[in-house]
C-alpha positions in Angstrom: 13.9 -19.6 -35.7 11.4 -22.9 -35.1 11.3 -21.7 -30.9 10.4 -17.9 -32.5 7.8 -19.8 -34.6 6.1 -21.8 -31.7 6.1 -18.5 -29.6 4.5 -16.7 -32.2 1.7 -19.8 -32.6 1.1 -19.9 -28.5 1.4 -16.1 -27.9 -1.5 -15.5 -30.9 -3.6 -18.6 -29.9 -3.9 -17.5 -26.4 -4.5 -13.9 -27.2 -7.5 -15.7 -29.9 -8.7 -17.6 -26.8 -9.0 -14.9 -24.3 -10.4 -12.7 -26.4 -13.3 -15.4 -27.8 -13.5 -16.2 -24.0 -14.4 -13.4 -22.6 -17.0 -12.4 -25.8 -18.3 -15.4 -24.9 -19.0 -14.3 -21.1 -20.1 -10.9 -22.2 -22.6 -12.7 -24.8 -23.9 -15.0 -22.1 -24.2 -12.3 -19.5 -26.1 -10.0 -21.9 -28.0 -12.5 -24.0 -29.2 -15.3 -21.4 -28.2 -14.3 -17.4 -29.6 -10.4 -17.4 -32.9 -10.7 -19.6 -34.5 -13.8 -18.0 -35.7 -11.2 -14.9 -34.2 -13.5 -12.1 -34.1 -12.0 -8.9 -30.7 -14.2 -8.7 -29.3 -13.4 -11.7 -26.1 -12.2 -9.8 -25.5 -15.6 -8.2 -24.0 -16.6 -11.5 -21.2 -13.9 -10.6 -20.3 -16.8 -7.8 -19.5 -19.1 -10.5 -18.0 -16.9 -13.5 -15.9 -14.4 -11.1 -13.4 -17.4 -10.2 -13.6 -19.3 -13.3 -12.5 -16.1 -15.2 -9.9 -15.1 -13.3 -8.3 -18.7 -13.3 -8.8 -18.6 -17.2 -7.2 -15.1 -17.2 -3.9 -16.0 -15.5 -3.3 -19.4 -17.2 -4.0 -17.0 -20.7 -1.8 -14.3 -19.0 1.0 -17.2 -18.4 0.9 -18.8 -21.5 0.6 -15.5 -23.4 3.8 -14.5 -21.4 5.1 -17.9 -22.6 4.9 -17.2 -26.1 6.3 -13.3 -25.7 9.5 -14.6 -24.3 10.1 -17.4 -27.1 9.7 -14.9 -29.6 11.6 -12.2 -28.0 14.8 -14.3 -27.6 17.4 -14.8 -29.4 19.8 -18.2 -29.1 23.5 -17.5 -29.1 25.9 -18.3 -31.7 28.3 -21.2 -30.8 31.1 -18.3 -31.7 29.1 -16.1 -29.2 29.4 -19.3 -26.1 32.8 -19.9 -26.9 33.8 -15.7 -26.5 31.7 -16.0 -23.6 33.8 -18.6 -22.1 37.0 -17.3 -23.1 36.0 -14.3 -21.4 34.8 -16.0 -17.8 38.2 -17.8 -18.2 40.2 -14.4 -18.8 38.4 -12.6 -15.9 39.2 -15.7 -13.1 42.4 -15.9 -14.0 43.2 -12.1 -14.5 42.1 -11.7 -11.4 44.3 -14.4 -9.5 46.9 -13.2 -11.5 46.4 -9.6 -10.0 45.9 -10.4 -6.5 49.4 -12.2 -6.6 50.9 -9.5 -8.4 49.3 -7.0 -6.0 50.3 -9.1 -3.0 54.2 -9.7 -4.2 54.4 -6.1 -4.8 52.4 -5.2 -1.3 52.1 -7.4 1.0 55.3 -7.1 3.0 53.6 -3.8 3.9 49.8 -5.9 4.8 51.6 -8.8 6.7 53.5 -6.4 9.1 50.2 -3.9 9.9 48.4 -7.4 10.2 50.4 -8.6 12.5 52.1 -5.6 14.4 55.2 -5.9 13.1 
């Protein structure tokens, strides 16, 4: 439950932080950029474009970050050790099999194989 915790903290701060962020670009956009009457007031787009959009994936990452931690679940130790038992079953089964199936069979395979 602590990793669920953490996820929880990082996926709501960055969701708090983009969203602040971009207010904050809107704010200075509306409030300060547009209304002093520049004739260059769209050079500032040079700057903010590529600033926001590097902001925006490393919020997007670490966001995605926190949705993982909280969506997953740690196994059990009972859970690993059924899981192992079952890997073991399955590599073994199947050796077992093909030896069965070639005892029972493969007279039949070794003489088409070889033209017998």
């Amino acid at each position: 439950m602590r990793g669920q915790k953490l996820g929880y903290l990082i996926f709501l701060a960055s969701v708090a932080i983009g969203i602040f962020y971009f207010a904050s670009l809107l704010l200075l956009l509306v409030y300060e950029i547009i209304p002093r009457g520049s004739m260059l007031w769209w050079t500032w787009w040079t700057l903010i474009v590529p600033v926001a959009i590097i902001v925006f994936l490393v919020l997007f990452f670490t966001t995605w970050v926190g949705w993982i931690m909280i969506k997953s679940s740690p196994k059990t130790i009972k859970q690993l050790m059924e899981d192992e038992i079952k890997d073991v079953n399955r590599k073994t089964l199947g050796r077992s099999e093909t030896l069965k199936f070639y005892l029972h069979h493969g007279h039949k395979y070794y003489r088409t194989f070889f033209h017998i």
